[in-house]
N, C-alpha and C positions, 0 to 999 in steps of 0.2 A: 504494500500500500504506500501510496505517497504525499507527505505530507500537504503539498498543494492539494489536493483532496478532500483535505482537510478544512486546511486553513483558510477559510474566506476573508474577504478584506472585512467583511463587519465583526471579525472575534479578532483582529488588531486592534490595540490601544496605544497608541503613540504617545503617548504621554499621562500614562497613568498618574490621576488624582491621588490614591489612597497615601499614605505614611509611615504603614505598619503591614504584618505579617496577615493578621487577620482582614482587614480592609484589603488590600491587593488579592489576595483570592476569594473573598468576596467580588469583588471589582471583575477578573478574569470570569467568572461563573455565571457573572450575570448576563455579560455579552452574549450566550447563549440562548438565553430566554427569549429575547424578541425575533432570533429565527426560528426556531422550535420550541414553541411555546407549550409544547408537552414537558419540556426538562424543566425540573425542577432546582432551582438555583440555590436556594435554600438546601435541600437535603443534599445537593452535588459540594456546598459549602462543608456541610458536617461532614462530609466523606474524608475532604481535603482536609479539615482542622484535625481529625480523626489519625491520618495518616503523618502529619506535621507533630506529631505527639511520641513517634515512633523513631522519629530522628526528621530532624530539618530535609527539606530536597534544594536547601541553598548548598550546591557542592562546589563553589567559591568560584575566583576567576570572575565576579560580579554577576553569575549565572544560579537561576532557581528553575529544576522543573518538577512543580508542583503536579501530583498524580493520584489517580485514583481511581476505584469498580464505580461504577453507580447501577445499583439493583432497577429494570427496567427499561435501560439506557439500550437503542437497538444502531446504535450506529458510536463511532470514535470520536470524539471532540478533542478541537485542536483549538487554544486561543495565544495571541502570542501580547504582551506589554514590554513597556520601556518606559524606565524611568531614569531619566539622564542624570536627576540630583542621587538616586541612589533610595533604595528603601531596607532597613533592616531586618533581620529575614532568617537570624541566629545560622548565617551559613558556615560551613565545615571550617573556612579562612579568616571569620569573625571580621570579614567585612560586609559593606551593604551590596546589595544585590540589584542591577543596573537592566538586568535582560530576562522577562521568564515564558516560557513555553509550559504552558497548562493543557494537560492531557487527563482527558477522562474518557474511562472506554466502559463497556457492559460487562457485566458479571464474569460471564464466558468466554475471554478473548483472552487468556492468558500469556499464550505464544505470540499474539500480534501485539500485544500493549507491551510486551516487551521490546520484543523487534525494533515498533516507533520510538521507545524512550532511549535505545540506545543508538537508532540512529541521528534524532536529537544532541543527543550525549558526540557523538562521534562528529558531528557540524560543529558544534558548537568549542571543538577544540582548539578549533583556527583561530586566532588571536585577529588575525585581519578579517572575519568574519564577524567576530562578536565589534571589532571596530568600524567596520561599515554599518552594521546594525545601529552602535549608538549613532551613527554621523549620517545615518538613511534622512532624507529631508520632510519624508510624507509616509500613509500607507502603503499607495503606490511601489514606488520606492524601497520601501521596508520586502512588499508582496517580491518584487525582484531578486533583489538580495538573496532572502531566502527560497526562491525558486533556484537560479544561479549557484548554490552554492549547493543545493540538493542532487542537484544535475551533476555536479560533479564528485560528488559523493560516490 
């Protein structure tokens, strides 16, 4: 599966509002709600605060990808934010956390929700990737990058 597949330009946040660990995945969850209004943003929330309890998913380099089952969930959700100031996020390097890729997939998809978060994980190694990301000027923009950068993966 490929993450453009996924990732629509309306679950991009270019500039995430939130401040904190709880707000930005609140924030990331919701983006979903107004395309598929069957997902629950709320209960996708507890999944995520659920799973941030078990160890942080800020694995440093200013990178979090927050993850998680959602019981009833029939397709993979992909959102991506960026917060240029930085948001604190208790990541592995105990710095703030600048870029996060939110993945929530259904109950049943064990072998595929791994696959994406470590193909995630394996993009996001590139230091000049995660630096076009902060320096992307728009969605647009952002949508590119991370297509470009998938392609050559």
């Amino acid at each position: 599966m490929k993450l453009m597949e996924m990732l629509k330009g309306e679950f991009i946040l270019e500039d995430l509002k939130a401040r904190n660990k709880h707000d930005v995945l609140a924030e990331l969850a919701t983006v979903f709600a107004k395309e598929r209004p069957r997902v629950d943003a709320d209960a996708m929330l507890q999944v995520l605060l659920e799973r941030e309890r078990l160890g942080s998913t800020g694995i440093g380099d200013g990178i979090a990808i927050p993850h998680g089952k959602l019981p009833g969930l029939d397709e993979m959700l992909l959102s991506f934010g960026r917060s240029v100031e930085g948001i604190g996020f208790d990541a592995m390097d105990g710095k703030p956390v600048h870029l996060f890729f939110l993945l929530m997939a259904p109950e049943n998809s064990a072998g595929l929700h791994l696959k994406v978060l470590a193909m995630i994980s394996r993009m996001l190694k590139d230091p000049a990737f995660r630096g076009s990301l902060l320096a992307a000027k728009g969605k647009e923009d952002l949508l590119e990058i991370i297509e470009r950068q998938e392609d050559r993966s």
